[in-house]
C-alpha positions in Angstrom: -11.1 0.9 -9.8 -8.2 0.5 -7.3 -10.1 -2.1 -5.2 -10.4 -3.8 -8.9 -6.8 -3.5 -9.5 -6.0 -5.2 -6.3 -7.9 -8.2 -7.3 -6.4 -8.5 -10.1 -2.6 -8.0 -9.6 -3.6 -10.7 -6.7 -5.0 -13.5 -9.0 -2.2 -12.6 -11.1 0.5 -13.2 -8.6 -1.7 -16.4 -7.6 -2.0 -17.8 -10.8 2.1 -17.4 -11.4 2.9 -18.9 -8.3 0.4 -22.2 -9.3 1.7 -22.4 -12.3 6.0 -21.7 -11.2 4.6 -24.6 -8.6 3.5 -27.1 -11.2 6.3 -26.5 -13.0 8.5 -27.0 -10.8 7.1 -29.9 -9.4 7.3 -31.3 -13.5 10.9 -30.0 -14.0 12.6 -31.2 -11.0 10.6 -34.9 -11.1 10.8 -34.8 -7.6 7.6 -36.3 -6.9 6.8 -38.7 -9.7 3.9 -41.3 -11.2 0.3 -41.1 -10.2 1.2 -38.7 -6.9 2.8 -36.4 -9.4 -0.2 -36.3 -11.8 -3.1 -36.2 -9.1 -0.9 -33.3 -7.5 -0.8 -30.9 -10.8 -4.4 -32.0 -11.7 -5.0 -30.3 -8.3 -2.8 -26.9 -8.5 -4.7 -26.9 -12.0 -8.0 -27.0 -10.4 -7.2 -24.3 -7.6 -5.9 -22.6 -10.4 -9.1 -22.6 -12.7 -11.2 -21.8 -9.2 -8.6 -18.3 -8.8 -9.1 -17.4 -12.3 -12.9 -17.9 -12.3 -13.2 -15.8 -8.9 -10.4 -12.9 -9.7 -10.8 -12.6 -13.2 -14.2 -13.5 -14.3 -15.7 -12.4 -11.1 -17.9 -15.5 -11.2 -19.8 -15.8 -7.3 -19.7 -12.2 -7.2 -22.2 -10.4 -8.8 -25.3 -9.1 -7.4 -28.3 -11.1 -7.1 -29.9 -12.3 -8.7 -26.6 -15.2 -9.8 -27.5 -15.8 -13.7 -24.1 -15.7 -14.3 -23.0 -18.7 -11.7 -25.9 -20.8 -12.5 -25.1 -20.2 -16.1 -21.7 -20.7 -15.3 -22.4 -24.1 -13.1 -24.7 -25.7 -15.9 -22.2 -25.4 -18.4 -20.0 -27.0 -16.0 -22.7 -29.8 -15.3 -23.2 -30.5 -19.3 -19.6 -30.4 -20.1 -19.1 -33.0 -17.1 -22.1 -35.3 -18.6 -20.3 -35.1 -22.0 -16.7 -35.9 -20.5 -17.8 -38.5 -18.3 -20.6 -40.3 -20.4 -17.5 -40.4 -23.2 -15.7 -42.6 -21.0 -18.2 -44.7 -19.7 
């Protein structure tokens, strides 16, 4: 339970300093155009990947990894849907 509490206080702290770090970036314009918007796009995606592994636990179950590959395929479809919308 404590080593569980851990985890989460870290993603916790990990997720507000992402998110106090695309805000600021936003807030202050100090990087601006494409640069700015590739640059949150990636704090959102490191974000996403911290919340998946503190919160949802997703990589660390036991084997076998339903949950990943469930996790992963839904990924994959959502992906196919996004992508094949634009094209």
């Amino acid at each position: 339970a404590l080593g569980t509490l851990k985890l989460n206080l870290l993603g916790f702290i990990g997720s507000v300093v992402l998110t106090g770090a695309s805000f600021t970036l936003a807030w202050t314009q100090f990087i601006s155009g494409h640069t700015l918007i590739y640059l949150l796009v990636g704090l959102g995606i490191l974000q996403a990947f911290l919340q998946l592994k503190f919160f949802l636990h997703i990589g660390s179950e036991p084997k076998p990894q339903w949950e990943s590959l469930i996790f992963l395929f839904t990924v994959m479809v959502l992906l196919i849907i996004v992508l094949g919308s634009l094209w």
